[in-house]
N, C-alpha and C positions, 0 to 999 in steps of 0.2 A: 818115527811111528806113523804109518799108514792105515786106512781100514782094510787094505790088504795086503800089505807089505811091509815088514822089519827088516832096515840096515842096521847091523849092529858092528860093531867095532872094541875091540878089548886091550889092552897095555898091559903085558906083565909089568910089576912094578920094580921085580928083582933081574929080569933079562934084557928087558925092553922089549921081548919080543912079541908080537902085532899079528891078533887075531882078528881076521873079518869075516863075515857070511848074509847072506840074504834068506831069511827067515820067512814066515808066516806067526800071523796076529796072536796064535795060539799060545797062550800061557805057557802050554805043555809045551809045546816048542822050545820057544822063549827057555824057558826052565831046563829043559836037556841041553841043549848048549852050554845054558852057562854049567850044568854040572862039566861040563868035558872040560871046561878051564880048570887051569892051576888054581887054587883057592888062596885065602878067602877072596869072595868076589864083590866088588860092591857095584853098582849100576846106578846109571842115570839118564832121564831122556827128558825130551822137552814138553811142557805142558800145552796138549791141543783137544781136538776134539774126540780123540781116545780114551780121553776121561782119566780114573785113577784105578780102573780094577787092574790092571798091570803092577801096581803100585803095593795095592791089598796082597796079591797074590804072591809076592817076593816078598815082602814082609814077614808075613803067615810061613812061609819058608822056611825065616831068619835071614834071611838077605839083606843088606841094607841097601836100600836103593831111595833116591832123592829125583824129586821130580823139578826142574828147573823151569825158571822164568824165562821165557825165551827173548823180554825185551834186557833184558839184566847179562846177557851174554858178551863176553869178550869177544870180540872179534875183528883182526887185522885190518887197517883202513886200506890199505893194498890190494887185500884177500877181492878180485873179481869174479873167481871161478866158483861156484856155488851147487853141490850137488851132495847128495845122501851121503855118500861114502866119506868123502868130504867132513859135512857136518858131525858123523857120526865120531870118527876119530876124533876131530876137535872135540866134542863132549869127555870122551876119553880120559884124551890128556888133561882136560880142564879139573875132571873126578878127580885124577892123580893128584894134581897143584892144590884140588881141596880150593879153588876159585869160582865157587859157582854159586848163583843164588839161587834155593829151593824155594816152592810156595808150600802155602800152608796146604794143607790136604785134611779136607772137613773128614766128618764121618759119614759112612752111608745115611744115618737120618736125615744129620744136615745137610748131605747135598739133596738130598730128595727134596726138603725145605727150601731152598736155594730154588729147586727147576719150578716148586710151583709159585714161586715170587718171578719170578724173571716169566713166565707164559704168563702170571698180571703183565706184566709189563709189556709182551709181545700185545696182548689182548686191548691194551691204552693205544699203542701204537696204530694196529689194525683199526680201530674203535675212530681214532683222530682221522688217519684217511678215507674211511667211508663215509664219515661226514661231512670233507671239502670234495670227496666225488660226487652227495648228493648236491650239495651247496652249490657248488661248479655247477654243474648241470642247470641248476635254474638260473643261478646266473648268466650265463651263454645265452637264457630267454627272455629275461630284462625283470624276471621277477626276483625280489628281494624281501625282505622279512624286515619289517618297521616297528612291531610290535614290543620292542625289547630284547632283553638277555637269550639268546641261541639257545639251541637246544634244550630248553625245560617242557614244561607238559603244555602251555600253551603254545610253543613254537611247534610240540609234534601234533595238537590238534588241527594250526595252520597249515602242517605240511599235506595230512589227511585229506584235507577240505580245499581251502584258498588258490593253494599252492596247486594243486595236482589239476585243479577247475582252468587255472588260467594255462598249463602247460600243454593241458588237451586241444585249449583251444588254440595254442602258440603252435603245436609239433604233430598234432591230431596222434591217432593209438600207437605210431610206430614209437613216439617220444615218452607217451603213457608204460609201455612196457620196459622200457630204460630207467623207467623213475622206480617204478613196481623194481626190479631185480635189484636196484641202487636201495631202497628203500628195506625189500627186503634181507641186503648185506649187513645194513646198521642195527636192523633189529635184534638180528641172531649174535652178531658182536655184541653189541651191548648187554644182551641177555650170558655169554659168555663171560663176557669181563665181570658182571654181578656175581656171577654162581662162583667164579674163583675168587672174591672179594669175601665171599661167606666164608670158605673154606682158608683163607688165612685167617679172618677173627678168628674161626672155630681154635686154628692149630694154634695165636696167637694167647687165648684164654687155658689152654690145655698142652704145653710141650715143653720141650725144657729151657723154650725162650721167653717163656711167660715172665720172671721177676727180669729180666734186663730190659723186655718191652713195657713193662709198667715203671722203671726206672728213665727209661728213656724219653717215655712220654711227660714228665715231669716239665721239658721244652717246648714250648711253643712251635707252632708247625710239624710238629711230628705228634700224629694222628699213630692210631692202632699199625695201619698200613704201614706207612713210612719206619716206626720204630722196629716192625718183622722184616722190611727189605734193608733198613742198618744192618741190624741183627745177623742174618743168612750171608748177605755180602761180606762184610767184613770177618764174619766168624771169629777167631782169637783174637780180641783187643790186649791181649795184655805183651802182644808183639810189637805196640808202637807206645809211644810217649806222647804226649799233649801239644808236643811241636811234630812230629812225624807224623800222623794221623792227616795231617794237611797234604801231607806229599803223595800217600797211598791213594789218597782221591784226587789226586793231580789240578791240586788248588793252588799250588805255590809258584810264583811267580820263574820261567826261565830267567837262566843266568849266562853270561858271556864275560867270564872277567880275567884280565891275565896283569900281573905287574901289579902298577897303581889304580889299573882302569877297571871299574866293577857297572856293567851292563847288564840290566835287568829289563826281561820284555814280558810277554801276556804269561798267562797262567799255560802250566806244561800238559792239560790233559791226559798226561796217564794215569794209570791203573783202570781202579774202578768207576767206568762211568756211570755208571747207574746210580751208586750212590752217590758220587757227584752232581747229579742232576736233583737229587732229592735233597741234598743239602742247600741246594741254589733257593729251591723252592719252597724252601721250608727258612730260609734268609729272610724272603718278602716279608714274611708274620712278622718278623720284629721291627717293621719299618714302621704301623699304626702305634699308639700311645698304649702302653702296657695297664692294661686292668685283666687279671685273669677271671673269663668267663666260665658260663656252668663248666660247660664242657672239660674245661683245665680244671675246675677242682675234682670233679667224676675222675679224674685221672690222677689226680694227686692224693685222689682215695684210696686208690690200688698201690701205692708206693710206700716205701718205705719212709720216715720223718725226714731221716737225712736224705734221700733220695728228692723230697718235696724241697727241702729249705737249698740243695745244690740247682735243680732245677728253678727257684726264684729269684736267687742272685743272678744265675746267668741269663735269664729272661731280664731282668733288669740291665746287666751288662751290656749286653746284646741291643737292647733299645735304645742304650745311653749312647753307644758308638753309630748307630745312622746317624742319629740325634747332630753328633757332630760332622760326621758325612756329609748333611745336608748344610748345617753350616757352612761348612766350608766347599759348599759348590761342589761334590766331587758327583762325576757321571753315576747313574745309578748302575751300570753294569759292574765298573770299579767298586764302588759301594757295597754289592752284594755280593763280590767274589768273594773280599774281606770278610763280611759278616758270616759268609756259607765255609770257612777256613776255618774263622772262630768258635763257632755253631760245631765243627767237630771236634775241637777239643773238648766242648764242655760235652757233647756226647760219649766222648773218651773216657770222660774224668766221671760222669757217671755210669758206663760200663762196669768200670774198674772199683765203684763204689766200697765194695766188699772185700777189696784188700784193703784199702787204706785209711 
């Protein structure tokens, strides 16, 4: 799948015989071809930036069509020759053997929820670079910020005043208008990342992730924010277990083991990164000595009893095992990959609250 081109490839299953054609994006397309096959027809393609209306739209059909993982794919350690026609038949045959792993496929709401959590995210991004391009910038000048903690309302008063007084005098106006365009990048981000920071509370208080995000928040480190970017990222928890959960955020340690010999090295990074990063950082909190503040009871307000009393234990849990981390000398990155593995079970285990 292309944004302007479809290789598609087909297996009878009863002749073996081998249709192919070079298509257009067009559903309708898409759709008269596969009527011209022998039936039933079932399809598959890989999941990219085409998204899932291909998917909706053969469904709504009757079609069955599976949209596959494209890191979860078989393929020949030999296989050097790599091209559409190629790939497409290999999907093919893989439909036929019933060998493939589909992803999950949200609903239109939920993916909509999904694009305006991941644009927070693009917005933190954008938001972090225009502050070490300001940053940078004075620095290269010899001026630096002594005053405390970066970026609060004191540091942008500094930057207003102090800051911009000695770069005039350091680079005179050519340098001045470099700091003005730099300055004005971080303002309008920032201002961006806010107004979308509103617009998740809003959906976060009012959608149909509201009792999972007030269950979720019952943990330490996950704030409104974090508990709607679990939520949208992972979508179906009730497809992993309280050991699998670690492996979909690609917390769990690789392995290299054949025979007697079992080799294990850094954590495998796949899947979801994004909640993978939000689980890291939401690890840290349980590093401090656990008293739940205001903030956590407001939040344990919104929850269900059993959703509070699941969310205490594991806040407990969770502090107990740094606790021993640190005994035991272990590196704090080590330290917190564990806890941020841990940290999504017990997120798992109150997802799932309401079955079990």
């Amino acid at each position: 799948m292309h944004a302007r081109a479809v290789v598609a490839a087909a297996v009878d299953g009863v002749t073996g015989e081998l249709f192919q054609s070079r298509l257009t994006p067009s559903y309708d397309h898409i759709g008269s071809w596969l009527a011209g096959l022998p039936g039933p027809v079932a399809v598959a393609y890989e999941a990219g930036p085409t998204g899932f209306g291909l998917y909706r739209h053969l469904s709504a059909a009757g079609i069955r069509c599976e949209v596959v993982a494209p890191s979860k794919l078989q393929k020949p350690a030999g296989d050097r020759v790599k091209t559409d026609a190629k790939d497409a038949l290999h999907l093919a045959r893989l439909l036929r053997l019933d060998e493939i792993t589909a992803v999950a496929i949200p609903s239109i709401d939920q993916e909509a929820a999904r694009d305006l959590v991941r644009a927070r995210e693009d917005a933190r991004g954008d938001l972090m670079r225009a502050r070490h391009r300001l940053s940078k910038l004075l620095l290269r000048y010899g001026i630096v910020y002594y005053g405390g903690k970066a970026w609060t309302a004191k540091h942008d008063a500094w930057l207003r005043h102090d800051a911009l007084d000695q770069l005039a005098v350091a680079g005179g106006r050519s340098i001045r208008l470099t700091f003005d365009n730099d300055y004005d990048a971080l303002l309008t981000t920032l201002a961006r990342r806010d107004r979308l920071d509103a617009q998740i509370e809003q959906m976060a208080a009012e959608s149909e992730f509201t009792p999972l995000v007030h269950r979720l928040g019952c943990l330490r480190g996950i704030g409104t924010l974090t508990a709607v970017a679990l939520a949208v990222e992972v979508g179906d928890w009730h497809r992993f277990t309280g050991r699998s959960i670690g492996s979909f955020v690609g917390l769990v340690p690789t392995e290299h083991s054949s025979g007697q010999t079992r080799a294990q090295g850094s954590i495998t990074k796949t899947g979801n990164g994004h909640a993978r990063r939000l689980l890291v950082e939401a690890a840290w909190h349980h590093r401090s000595p656990y008293r739940p503040s205001r903030a956590m009871h407001q939040r344990w307000a919104l929850a269900p009893a059993a959703a509070r009393v699941r969310g205490d234990e594991g806040n407990r849990r969770l502090h107990q095992r740094w606790v021993k981390f640190i005994d035991r000398k272990k590196r704090h990155q080590v330290a917190t990959t564990a806890i941020a593995r841990e940290l999504a079970g017990w997120c798992w285990s109150l997802a799932i609250l309401d079955d079990m």
